[in-house]
N, C-alpha and C positions, 0 to 999 in steps of 0.2 A: 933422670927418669926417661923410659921409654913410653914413646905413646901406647904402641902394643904389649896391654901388660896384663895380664890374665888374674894378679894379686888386687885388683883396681876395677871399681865397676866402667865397662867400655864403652864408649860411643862411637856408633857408627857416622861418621861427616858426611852426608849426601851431598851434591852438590853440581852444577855445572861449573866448568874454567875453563870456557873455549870464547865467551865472549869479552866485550870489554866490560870491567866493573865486577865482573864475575871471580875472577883468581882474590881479589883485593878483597871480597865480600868473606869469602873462605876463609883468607887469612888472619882475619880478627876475630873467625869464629875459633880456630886454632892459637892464637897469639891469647886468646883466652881461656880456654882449655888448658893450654900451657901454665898459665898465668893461675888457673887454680887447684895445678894439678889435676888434673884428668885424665885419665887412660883415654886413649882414641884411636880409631883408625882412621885417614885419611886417605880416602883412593887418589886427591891429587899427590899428596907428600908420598904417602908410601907406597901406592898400588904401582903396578907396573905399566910404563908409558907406551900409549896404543897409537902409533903414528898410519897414517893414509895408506901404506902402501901394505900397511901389518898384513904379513901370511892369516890363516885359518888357525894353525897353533895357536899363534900370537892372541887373536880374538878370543881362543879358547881357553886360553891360558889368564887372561883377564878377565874372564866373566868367570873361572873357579876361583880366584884370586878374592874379587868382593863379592862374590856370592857366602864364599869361606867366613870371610871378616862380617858381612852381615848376619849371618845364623850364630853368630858366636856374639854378638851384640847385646848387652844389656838395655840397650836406648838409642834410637836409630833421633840424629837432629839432622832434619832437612830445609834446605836452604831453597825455596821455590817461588821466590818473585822472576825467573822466566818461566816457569813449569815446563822445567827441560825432563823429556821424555824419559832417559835412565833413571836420573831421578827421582819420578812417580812412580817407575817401576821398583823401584826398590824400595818405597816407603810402602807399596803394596805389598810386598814380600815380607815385610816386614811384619806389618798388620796380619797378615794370614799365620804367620809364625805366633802369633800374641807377643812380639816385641813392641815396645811401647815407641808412640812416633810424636814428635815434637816437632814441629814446622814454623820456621824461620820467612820471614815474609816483612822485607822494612816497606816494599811499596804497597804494603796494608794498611789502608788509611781511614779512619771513620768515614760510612759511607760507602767503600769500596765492597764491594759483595766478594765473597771469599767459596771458593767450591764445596758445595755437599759434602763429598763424599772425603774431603780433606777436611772439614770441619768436625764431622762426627768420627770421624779416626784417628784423630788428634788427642796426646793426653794435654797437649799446650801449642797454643798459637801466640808465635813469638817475634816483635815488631823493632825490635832494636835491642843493639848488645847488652843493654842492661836489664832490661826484663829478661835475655838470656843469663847474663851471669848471677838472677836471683835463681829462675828455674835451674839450671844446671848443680847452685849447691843445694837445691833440693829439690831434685826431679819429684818427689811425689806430691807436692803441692798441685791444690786444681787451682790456683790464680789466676793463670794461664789460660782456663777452658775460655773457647769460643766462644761469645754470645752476640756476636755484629750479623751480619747483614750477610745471606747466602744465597750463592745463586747456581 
């Protein structure tokens, strides 16, 4: 099976993998994905790799790249315990698309205040792989919805 698979409802993987803890966090959201069949994109696995010195093509060529993969997304799951800047931006593209956005957050901890404007734009706030791999086989459950503590 291929992750990008047009016959399979899609998800879009948000994410950061530039710090530590960050690539390994991805990976289990994918190794699960995998794990239960799911169609996905992954801009770490599949997009194209943007290094330091990238020309203006190269940038331009990456931002049609997951811009593409996001507008084609049946379900955008975003991974934001750094609330890395792309990131946000793309679960807000998202949101404006009426693509449905799921947010991944394990240093979300009772007590911990969780953003506005990421609470009420979430169809699910999701704290560890297993309350992802229930929401994932059935993204339309509200079990998920936020009701902690926002700030």
């Amino acid at each position: 099976m291929t992750r990008v698979n047009t016959q399979h409802p899609q998800v879009y993987l948000a994410g950061p993998w530039f710090n530590a803890g960050e690539p390994e966090r991805l990976a289990q959201l994918e190794s699960l994905m995998d794990e239960l069949r799911i169609s996905y994109y992954s801009p770490r696995l599949d997009g194209i790799d943007l290094t330091p010195d990238a020309t203006d093509a190269d940038r331009d060529a990456v931002f049609a790249d997951n811009t593409e993969h996001l507008k084609a997304a049946q379900l955008v799951l975003a991974v934001v315990d750094d609330y890395d800047t792309g990131t946000i931006w793309e679960t807000g593209m998202a949101f404006g698309r009426e693509i449905p956005v799921a947010y991944y957050a394990e240093t979300l901890k009772d007590g911990v205040t969780f953003n506005v404007m990421l609470a009420k734009s979430a169809v699910a706030v999701l704290q560890n792989r297993d309350q992802a791999r229930i929401f994932l086989q059935d993204p339309t459950t509200d079990r998920f919805a936020y009701h902690g503590a926002i700030r």
